[in-house]
One Martini backbone bead per residue (centre of mass of N, CA, C, O) as a GRO file, in nm:
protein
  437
    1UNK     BB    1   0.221   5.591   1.824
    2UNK     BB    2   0.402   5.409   1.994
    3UNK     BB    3   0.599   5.250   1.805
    4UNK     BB    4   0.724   5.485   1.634
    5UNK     BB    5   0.837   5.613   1.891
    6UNK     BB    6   1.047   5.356   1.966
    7UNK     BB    7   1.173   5.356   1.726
    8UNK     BB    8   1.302   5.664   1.766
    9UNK     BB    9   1.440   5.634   2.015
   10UNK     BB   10   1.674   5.415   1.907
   11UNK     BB   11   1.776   5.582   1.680
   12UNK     BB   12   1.856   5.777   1.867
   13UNK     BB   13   1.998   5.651   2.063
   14UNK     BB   14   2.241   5.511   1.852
   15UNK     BB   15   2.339   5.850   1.758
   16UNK     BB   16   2.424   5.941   2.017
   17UNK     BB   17   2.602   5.657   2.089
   18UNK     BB   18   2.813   5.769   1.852
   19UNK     BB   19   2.893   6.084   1.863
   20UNK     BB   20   2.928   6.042   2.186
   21UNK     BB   21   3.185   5.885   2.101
   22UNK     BB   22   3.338   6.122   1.920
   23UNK     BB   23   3.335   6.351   2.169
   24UNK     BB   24   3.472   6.260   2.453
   25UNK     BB   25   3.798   6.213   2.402
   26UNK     BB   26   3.894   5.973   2.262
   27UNK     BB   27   4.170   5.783   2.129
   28UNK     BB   28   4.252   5.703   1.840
   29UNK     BB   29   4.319   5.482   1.663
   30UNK     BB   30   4.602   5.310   1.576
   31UNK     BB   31   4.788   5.223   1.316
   32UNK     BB   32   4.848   5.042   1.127
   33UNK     BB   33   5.117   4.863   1.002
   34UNK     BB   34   5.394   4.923   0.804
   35UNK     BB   35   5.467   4.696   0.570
   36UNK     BB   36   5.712   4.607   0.380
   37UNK     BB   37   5.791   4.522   0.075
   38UNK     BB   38   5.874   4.230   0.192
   39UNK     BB   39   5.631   4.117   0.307
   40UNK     BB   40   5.456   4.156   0.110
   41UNK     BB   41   5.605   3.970  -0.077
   42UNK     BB   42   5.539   3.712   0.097
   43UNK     BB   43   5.280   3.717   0.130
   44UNK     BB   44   5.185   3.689  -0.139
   45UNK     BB   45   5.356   3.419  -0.222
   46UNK     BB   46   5.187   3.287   0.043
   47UNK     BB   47   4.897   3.287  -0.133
   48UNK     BB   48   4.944   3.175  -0.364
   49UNK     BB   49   5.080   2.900  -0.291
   50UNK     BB   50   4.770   2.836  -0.149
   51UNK     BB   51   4.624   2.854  -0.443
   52UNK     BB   52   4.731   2.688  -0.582
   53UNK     BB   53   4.681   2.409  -0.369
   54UNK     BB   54   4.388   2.469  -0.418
   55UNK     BB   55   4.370   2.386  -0.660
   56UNK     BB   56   4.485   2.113  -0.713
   57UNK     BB   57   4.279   2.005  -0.494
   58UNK     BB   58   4.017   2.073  -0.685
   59UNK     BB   59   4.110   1.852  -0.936
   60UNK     BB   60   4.114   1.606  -0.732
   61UNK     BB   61   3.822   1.650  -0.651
   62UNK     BB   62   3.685   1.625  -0.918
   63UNK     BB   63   3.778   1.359  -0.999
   64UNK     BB   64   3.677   1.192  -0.763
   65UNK     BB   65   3.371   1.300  -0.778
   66UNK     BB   66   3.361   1.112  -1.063
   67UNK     BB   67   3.450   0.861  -0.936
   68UNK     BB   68   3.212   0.839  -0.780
   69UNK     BB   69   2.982   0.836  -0.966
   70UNK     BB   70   3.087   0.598  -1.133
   71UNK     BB   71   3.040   0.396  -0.861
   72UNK     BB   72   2.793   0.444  -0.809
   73UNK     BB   73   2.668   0.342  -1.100
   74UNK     BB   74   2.811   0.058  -1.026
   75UNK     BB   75   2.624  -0.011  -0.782
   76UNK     BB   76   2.357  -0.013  -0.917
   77UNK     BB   77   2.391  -0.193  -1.119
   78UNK     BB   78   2.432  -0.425  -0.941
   79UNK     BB   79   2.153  -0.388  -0.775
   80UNK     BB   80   2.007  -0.491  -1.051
   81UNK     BB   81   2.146  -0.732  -1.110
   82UNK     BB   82   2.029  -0.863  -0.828
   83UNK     BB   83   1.737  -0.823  -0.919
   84UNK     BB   84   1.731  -1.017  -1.182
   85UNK     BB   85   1.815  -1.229  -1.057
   86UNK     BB   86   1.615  -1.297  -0.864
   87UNK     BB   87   1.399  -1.346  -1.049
   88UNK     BB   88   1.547  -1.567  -1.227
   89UNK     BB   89   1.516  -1.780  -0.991
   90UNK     BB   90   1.238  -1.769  -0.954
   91UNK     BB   91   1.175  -1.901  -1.214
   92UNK     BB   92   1.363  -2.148  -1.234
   93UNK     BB   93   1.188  -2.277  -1.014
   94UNK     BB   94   0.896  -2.295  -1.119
   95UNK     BB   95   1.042  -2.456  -1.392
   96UNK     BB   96   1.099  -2.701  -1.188
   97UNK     BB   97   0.831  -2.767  -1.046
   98UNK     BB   98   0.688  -2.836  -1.342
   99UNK     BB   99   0.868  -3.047  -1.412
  100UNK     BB  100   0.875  -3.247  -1.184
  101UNK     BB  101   0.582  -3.294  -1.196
  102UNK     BB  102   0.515  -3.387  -1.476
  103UNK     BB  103   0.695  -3.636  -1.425
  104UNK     BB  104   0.533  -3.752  -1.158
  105UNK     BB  105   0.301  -3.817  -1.389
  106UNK     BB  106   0.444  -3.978  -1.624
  107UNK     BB  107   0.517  -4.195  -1.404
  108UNK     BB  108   0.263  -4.291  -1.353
  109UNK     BB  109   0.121  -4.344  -1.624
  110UNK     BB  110   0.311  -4.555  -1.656
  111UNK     BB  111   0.258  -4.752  -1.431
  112UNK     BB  112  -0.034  -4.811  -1.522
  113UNK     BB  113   0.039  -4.942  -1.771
  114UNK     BB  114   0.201  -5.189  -1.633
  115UNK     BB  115  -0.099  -5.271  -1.485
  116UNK     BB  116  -0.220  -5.344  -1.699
  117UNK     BB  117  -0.073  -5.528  -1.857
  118UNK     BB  118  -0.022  -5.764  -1.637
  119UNK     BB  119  -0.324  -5.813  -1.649
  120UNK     BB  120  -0.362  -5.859  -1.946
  121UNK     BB  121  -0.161  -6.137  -1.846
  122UNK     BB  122  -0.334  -6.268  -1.700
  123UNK     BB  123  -0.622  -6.286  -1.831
  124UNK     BB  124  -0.454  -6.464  -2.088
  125UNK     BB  125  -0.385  -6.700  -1.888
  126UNK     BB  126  -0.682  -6.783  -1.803
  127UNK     BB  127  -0.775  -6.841  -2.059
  128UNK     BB  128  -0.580  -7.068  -2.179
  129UNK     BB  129  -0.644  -7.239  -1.915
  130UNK     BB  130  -0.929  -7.285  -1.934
  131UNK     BB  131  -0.906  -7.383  -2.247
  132UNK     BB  132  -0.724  -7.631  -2.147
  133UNK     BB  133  -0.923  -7.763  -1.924
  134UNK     BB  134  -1.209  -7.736  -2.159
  135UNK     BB  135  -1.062  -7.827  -2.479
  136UNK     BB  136  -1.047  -7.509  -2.580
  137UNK     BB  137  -0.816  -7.447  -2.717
  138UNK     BB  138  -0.665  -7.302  -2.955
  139UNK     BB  139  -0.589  -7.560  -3.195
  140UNK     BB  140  -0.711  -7.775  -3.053
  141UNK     BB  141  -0.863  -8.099  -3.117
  142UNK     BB  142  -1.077  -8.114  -2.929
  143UNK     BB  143  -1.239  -7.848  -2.991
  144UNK     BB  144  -1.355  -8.000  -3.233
  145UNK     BB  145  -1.432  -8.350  -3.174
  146UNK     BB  146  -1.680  -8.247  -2.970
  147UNK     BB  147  -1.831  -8.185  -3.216
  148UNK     BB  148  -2.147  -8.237  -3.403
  149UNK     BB  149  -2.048  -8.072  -3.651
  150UNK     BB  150  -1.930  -7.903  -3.855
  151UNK     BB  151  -2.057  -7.616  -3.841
  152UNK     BB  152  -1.980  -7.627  -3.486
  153UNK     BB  153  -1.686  -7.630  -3.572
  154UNK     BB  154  -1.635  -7.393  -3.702
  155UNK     BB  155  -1.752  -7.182  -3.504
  156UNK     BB  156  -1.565  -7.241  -3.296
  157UNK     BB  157  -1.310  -7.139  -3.430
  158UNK     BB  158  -1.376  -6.857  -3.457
  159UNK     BB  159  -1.431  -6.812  -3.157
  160UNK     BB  160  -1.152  -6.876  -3.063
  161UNK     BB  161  -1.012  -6.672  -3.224
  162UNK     BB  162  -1.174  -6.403  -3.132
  163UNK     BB  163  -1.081  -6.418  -2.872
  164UNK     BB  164  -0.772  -6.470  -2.891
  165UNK     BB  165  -0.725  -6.186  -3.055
  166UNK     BB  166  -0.848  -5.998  -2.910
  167UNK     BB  167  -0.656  -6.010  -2.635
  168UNK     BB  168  -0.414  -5.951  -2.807
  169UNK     BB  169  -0.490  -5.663  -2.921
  170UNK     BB  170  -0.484  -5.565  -2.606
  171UNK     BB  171  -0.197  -5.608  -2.525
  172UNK     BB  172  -0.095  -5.428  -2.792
  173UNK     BB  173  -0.205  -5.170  -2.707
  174UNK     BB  174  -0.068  -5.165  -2.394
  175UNK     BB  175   0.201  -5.154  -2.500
  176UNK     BB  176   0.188  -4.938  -2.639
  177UNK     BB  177   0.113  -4.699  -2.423
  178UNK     BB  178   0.365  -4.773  -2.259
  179UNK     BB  179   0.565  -4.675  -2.468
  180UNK     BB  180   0.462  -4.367  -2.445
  181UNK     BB  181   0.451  -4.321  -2.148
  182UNK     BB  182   0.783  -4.379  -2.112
  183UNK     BB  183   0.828  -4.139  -2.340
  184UNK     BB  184   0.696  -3.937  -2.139
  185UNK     BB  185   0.877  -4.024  -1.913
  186UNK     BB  186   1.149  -3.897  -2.001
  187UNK     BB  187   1.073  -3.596  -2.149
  188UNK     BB  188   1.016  -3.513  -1.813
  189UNK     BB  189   1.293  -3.562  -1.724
  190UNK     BB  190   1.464  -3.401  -1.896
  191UNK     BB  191   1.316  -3.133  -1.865
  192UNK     BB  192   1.393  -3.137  -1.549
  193UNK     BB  193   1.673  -3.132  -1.575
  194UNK     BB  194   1.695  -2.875  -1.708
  195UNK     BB  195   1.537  -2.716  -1.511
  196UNK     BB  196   1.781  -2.733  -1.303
  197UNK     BB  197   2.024  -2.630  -1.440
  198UNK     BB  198   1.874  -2.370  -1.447
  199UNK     BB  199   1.895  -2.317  -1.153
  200UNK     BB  200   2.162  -2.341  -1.106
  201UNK     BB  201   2.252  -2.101  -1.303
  202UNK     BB  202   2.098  -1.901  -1.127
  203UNK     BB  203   2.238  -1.934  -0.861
  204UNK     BB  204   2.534  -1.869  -0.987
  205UNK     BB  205   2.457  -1.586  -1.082
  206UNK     BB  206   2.355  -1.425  -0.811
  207UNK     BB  207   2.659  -1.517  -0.684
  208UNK     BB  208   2.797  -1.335  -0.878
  209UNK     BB  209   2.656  -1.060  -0.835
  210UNK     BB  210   2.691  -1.024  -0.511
  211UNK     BB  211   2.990  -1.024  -0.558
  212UNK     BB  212   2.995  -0.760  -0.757
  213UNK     BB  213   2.846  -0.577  -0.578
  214UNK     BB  214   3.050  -0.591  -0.331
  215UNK     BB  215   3.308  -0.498  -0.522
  216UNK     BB  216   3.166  -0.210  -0.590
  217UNK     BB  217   3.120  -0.125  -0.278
  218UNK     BB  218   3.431  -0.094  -0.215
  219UNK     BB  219   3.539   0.089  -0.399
  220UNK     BB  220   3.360   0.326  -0.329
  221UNK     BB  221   3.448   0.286  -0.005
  222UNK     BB  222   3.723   0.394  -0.065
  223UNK     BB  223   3.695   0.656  -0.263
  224UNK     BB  224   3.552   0.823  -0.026
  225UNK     BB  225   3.740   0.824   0.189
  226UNK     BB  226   3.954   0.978  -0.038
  227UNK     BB  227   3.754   1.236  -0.045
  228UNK     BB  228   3.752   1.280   0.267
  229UNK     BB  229   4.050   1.366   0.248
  230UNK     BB  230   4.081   1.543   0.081
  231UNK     BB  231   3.860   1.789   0.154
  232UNK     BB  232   4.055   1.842   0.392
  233UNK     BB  233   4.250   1.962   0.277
  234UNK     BB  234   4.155   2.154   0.140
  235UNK     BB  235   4.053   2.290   0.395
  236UNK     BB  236   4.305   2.352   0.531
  237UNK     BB  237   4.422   2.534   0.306
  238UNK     BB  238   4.206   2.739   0.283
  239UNK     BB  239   4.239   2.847   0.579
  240UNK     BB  240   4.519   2.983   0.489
  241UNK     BB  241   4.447   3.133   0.239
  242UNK     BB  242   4.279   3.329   0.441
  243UNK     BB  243   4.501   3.426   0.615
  244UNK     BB  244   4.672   3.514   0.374
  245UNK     BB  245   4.467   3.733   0.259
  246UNK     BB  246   4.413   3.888   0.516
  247UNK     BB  247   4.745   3.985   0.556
  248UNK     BB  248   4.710   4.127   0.302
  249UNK     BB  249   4.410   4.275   0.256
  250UNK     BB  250   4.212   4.272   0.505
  251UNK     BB  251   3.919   4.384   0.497
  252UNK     BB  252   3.891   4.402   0.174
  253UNK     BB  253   3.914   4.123   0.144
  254UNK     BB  254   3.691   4.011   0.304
  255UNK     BB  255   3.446   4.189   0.153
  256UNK     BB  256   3.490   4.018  -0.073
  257UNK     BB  257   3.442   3.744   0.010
  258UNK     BB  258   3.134   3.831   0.069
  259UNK     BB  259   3.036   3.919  -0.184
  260UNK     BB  260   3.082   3.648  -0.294
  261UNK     BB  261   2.909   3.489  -0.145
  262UNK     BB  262   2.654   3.636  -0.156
  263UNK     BB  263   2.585   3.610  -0.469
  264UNK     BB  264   2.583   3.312  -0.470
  265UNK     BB  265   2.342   3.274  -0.276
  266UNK     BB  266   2.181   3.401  -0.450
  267UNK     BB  267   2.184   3.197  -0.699
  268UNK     BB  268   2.059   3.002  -0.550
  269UNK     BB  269   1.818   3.161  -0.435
  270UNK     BB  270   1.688   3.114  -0.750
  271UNK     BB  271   1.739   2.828  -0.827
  272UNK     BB  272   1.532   2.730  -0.645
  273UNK     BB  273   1.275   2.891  -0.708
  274UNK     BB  274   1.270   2.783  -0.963
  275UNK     BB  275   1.259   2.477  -0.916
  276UNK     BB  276   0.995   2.530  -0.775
  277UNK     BB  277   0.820   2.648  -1.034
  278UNK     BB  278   0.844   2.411  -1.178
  279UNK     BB  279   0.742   2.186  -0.963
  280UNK     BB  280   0.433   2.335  -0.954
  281UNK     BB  281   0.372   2.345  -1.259
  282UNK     BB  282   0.447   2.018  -1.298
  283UNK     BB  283   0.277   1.884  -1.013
  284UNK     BB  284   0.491   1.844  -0.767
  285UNK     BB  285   0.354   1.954  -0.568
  286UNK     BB  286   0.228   1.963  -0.180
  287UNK     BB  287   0.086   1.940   0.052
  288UNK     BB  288   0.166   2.066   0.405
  289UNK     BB  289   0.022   1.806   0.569
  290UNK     BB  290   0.163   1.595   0.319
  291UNK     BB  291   0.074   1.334   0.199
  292UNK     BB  292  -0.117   1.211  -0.049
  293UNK     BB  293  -0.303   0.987  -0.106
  294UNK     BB  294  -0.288   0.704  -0.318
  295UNK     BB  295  -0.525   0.567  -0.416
  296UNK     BB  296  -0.662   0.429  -0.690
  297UNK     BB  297  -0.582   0.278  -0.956
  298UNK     BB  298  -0.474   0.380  -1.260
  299UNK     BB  299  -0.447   0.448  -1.654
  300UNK     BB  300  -0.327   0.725  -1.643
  301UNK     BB  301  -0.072   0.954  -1.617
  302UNK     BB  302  -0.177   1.084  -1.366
  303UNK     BB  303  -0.249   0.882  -1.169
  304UNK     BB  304   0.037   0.792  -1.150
  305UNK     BB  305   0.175   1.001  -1.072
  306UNK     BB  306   0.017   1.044  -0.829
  307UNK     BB  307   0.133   0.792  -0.654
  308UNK     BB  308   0.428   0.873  -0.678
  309UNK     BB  309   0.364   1.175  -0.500
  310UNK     BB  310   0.209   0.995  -0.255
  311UNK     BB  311   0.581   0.917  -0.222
  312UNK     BB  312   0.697   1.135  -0.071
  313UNK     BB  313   0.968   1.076   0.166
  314UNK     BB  314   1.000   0.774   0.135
  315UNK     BB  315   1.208   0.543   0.165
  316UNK     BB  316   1.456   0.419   0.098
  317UNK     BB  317   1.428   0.020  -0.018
  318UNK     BB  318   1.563  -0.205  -0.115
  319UNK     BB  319   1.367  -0.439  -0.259
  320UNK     BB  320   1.089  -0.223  -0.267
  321UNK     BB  321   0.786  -0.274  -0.359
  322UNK     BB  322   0.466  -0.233  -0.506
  323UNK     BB  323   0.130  -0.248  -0.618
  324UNK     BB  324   0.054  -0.168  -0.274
  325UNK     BB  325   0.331  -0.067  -0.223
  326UNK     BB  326   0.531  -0.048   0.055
  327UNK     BB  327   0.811  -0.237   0.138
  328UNK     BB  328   1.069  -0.425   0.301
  329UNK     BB  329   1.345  -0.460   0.274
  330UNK     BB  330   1.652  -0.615   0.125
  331UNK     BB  331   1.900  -0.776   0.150
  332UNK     BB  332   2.288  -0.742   0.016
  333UNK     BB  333   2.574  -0.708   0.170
  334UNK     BB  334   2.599  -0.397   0.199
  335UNK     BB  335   2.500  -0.057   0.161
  336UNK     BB  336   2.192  -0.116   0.254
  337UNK     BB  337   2.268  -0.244   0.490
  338UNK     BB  338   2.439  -0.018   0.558
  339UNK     BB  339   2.132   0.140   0.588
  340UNK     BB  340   1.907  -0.036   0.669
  341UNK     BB  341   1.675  -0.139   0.482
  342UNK     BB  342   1.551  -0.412   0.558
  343UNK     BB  343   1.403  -0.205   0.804
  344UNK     BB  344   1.234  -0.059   0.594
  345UNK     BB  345   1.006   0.110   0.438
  346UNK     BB  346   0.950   0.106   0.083
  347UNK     BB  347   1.176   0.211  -0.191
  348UNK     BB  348   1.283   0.126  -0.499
  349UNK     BB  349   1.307   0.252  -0.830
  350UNK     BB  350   1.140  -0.010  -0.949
  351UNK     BB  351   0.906  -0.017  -0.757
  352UNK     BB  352   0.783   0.281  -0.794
  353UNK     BB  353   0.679   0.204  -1.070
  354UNK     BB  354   0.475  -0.025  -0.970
  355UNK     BB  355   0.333   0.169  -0.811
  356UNK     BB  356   0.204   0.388  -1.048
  357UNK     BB  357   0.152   0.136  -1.294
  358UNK     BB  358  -0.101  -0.065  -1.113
  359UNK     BB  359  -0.304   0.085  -1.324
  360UNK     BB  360  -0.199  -0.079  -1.634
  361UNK     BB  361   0.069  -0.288  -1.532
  362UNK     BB  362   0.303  -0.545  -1.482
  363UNK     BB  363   0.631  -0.452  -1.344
  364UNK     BB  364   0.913  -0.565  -1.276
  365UNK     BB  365   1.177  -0.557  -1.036
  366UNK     BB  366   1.356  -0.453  -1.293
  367UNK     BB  367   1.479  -0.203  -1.486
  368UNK     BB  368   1.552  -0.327  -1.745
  369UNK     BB  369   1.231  -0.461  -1.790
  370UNK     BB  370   1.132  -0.181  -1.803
  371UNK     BB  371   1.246  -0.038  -2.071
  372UNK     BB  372   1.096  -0.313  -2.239
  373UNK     BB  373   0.762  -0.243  -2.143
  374UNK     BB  374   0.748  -0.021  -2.422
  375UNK     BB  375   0.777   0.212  -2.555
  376UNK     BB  376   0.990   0.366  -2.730
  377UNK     BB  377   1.147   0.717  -2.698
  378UNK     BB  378   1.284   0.952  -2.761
  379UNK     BB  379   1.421   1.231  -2.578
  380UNK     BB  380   1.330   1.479  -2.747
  381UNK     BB  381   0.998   1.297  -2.678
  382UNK     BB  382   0.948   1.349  -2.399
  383UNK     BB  383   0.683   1.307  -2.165
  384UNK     BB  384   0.471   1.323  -1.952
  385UNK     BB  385   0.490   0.978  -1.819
  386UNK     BB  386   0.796   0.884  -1.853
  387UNK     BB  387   1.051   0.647  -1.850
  388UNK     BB  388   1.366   0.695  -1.698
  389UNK     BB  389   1.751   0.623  -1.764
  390UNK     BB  390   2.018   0.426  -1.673
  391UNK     BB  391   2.339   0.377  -1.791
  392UNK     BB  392   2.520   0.121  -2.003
  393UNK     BB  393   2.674  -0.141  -2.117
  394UNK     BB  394   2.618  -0.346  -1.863
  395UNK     BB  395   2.307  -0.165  -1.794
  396UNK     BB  396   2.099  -0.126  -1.587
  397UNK     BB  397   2.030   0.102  -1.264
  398UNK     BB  398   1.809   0.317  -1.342
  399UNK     BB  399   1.451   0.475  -1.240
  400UNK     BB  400   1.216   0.702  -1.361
  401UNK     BB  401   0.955   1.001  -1.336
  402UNK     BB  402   0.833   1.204  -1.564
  403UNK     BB  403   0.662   1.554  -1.539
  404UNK     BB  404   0.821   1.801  -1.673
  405UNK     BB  405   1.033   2.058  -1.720
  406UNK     BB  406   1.277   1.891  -1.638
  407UNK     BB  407   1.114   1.655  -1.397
  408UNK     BB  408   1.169   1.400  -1.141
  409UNK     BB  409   1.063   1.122  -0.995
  410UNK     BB  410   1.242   0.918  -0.734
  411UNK     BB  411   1.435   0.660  -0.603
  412UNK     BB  412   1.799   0.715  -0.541
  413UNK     BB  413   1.937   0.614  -0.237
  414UNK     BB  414   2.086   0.500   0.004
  415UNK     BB  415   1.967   0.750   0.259
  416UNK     BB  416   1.680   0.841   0.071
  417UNK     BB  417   1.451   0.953  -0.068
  418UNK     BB  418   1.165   1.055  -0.209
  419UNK     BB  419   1.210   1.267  -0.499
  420UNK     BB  420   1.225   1.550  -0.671
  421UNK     BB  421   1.416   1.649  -0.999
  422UNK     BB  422   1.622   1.685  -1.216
  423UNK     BB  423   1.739   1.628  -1.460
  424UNK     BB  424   1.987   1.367  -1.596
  425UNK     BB  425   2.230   1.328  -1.837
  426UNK     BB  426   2.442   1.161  -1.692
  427UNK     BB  427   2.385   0.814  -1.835
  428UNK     BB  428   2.155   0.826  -1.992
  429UNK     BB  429   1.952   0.698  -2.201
  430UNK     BB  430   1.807   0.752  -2.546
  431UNK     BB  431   1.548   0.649  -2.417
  432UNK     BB  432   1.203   0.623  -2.358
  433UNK     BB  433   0.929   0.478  -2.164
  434UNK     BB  434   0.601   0.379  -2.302
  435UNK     BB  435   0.280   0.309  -2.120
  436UNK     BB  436   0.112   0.579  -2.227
  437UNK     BB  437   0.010   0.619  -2.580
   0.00000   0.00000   0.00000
C-alpha cells in the first residue's frame, strides 16, 4: 500500500505545516482598516455610479450586436443575391449564345434560298434564249410556221407552254421559300437581339448586385468597428466596478462574484452537454478519427444527411461546392475576399445543400431558387432532411439542412466551419422545403 501511505504523509504533512504554523508564537495579522462611514458611503457611491455605467454600456451593446446580427443577415442576403445574378447571367449568356447561333443559321438558309432563286433565273434565261434562238420561243410564230401538220403544231404549243410554265412555277416557288427564309432570319436576328438586351441587363443587374454587397459590406464593418469600441469601453468600466466592489466588500464580495462565475459556468456546462445529447441523439454526432467518407449519392434523406455530416469542419467558401464535392471558392470583392475565400476548397451554404441531395435532384448554386426546389411544409411540420431558410422581404440569404432535435448542419459564413448547430429561429421563413417524400 505504498500510494496510500504516501498519499497520507502528504496530507500529514500540510496539517502539521498548518498548526505548526498556529502554534510557532508568529504575531496575528494586523486588521484591516476601519474606514469611516464617509468613505464607505463614497465607496458604495462609486461602484453604484460604475454599476449604473456598466448597465447604460451594456444595454447600448446588445442594441449594436443586434444591429450587426441585422447588417450580417444583409449581407448574406447581398452574397445570395450576387450568386442569383451570377445564375441569371450565365443562364442569359447561354440563350445568347443559341439565339446568335439560330440567327446564323437563318441567314444561311436564306443565303441558299437566294442562290438557288438565281439559278433558277438564269436557267430560265438560258431556257429562253435557246428557244428564240431554235424558233422555238413560246408564242413566237416560227415555232408553229415550222410545224409539219396542225395537231404537230398544237402539240409543240402545249409543251412549250408546259415547259416554260414549269419552269415560271418553280421561280415561283423558290421566291416564296425565300421569303418565308427571310422571315425566318429576321426573327431569329430579333430574337438574338432580344436575347441580347437580356444578357446586357443581367450583365447590369449583377454589377448592381455586387455593389449592393460591396456597400452591405462597409456598413457591416464600420457597426463592428463601433462594436468592438463599446465592448472595451464596457470591459474598461467593468474592471473599475469591480475595483469599487472589491473596496467596498472585500474578500465576500469577491467570493460572491466567483460563486456567481461558478454557477454560470455549471449552466453553460449542463447547456453544452445537452446539446452534446441532442446531437448525438439526432445521428449529429461523427467518430473520432475524422469525417465520415462522403460515399455514393444516395436518394433517401439519411443518405442526404450521412453527406452533409460526412463535411463537418470543411472551410466555408463563398461560391463553393457542387454535386461532386467541396471547390474553391470565388471573389466577392468584399468580407469573402478578406477572409480569402478564393483561396479555400469548401463550401457555401447553398453548395452544401447541392452537395448533400446530388443523389435525388440538381439543386441551383442560389438559396432562394433552393426554397422553391420542393414541397413547402409548415415549420411546426419540419422534420429530419427538410432544407430550412432564413430571409426576409428582400428574399433569402441562408439555407440549412435539419437533423431533428431541434438540431441543424450548415456552412454558416466567412471564417466558419461546416458545422451542428441549434435551429435559430430569429429571420427563418415560415416554411421549410421537402425534397424527399
Amino acid at each position: 500500500m505504498p500510494r496510500v501511505r504516501r498519499g497520507l504523509s502528504v496530507s500529514t504533512l500540510t496539517l502539521v505545516i498548518l498548526v505548526g504554523a498556529g502554534g510557532t508564537g508568529l504575531a496575528a495579522p494586523p486588521p484591516p482598516p476601519n474606514p469611516s462611514d464617509s468613505e464607505i458611503q463614497a465607496g458604495k457611491a462609486d461602484a453604484n455610479a460604475k454599476a449604473g455605467e456598466v448597465g447604460r454600456l451594456t444595454s447600448q451593446l446588445a442594441q449594436a450586436e443586434q444591429k450587426l446580427t441585422q447588417l450580417q443577415d444583409d449581407v448574406e442576403l447581398k452574397q445570395e443575391q450576387a450568386n442569383k445574378a451570377l445564375v441569371d447571367l450565365q443562364t442569359a449568356q447561354d440563350d445568347a449564345t443559341r439565339a446568335e447561333n439560330d440567327a446564323k443559321a437563318a441567314r444561311g438558309e436564306a443565303d441558299a434560298a437566294s442562290a438557288a432563286i438565281e439559278k433558277a433565273r438564269a436557267d430560265l434565261k438560258s431556257f429562253a434564249a435557246a428557244s428564240f434562238q431554235q424558233g422555238s420561243t413560246v408564242g413566237s410564230l416560227s415555232a408553229y410556221l415550222s410545224a409539219d401538220s396542225p395537231k404537230d403544231m398544237l402539240a409543240r404549243a402545249q409543251l412549250l407552254d408546259a415547259v416554260g410554265g414549269d419552269r415560271l412555277n418553280a421561280l415561283d416557288r423558290l421566291e416564296q421559300a425565300q421569303t418565308e427564309k427571310s422571315n425566318k432570319d429576321a426573327a431569329a436576328r430579333k430574337a438574338a437581339e432580344i436575347a441580347q438586351q437580356k444578357q446586357d441587363a443581367a450583365r447590369r443587374a449583377k454589377s448592381s448586385a455586387d455593389a449592393a454587397r460591396t456597400t452591405a459590406e462597409q456598413a457591416q464593418d464600420s457597426q463592428a468597428t463601433q462594436n468592438a469600441q463599446l465592448e472595451k469601453n464596457k470591459t474598461d468600466v467593468e474592471q473599475q466596478l469591480y475595483a469599487a466592489q472589491a473596496k467596498v466588500s472585500g474578500l465576500q464580495g469577491q467570493r460572491q462574484r466567483y460563486q456567481d462565475w461558478l454557477a454560470q459556468k455549471q449552466r453553460e456546462d449542463e447547456e453544452r452537454a445537452r446539446q452534446a445529447a441532442l446531437a448525438a441523439s439526432g445521428g449529429g454526432g461523427r467518430p473520432s478519427g475524422g469525417p465520415a467518407p462522403s460515399g455514393p449519392a444516395g436518394s433517401s434523406v439519411e443518405a442526404a444527411i450521412a453527406r452533409a455530416l460526412s463535411k463537418l469542419g470543411m472551410p466555408y467558401a463563398w461560391g463553393g461546392g457542387n454535386a461532386s464535392g467541396p471547390t474553391r471558392g470565388i471573389r466577392d470583392g468584399g468580407v469573402a475576399d478578406r477572409y480569402g475565400d478564393y483561396n479555400k476548397i469548401g463550401f457555401d451554404c447553398s453548395g452544401l445543400m447541392i452537395y448533400a441531395f446530388a443523389g435525388v435532384r440538381s439543386l441551383p448554386h442560389y438559396s432562394g431558387y433552393q426554397y422553391s426546389a420542393g414541397r413547402r411544409v409548415p415549420l411546426s411540420q419540419m422534420r429530419r432532411g427538410d432544407l430550412l431558410f432564413w430571409g426576409g422581404p428582400g428574399g433569402i440569404h441562408h439555407v440549412a439542412l435539419y437533423l431533428g432535435g431541434g438540431q441543424m448542419v450548415e456552412a454558416p459564413q466567412s471564417g466558419l466551419r461546416v458545422r451542428i448547430a441549434p435551429v435559430r429561429y430569429g429571420g427563418i421563413m415560415p416554411y421549410a422545403t421537402r425534397l424527399i417524400g
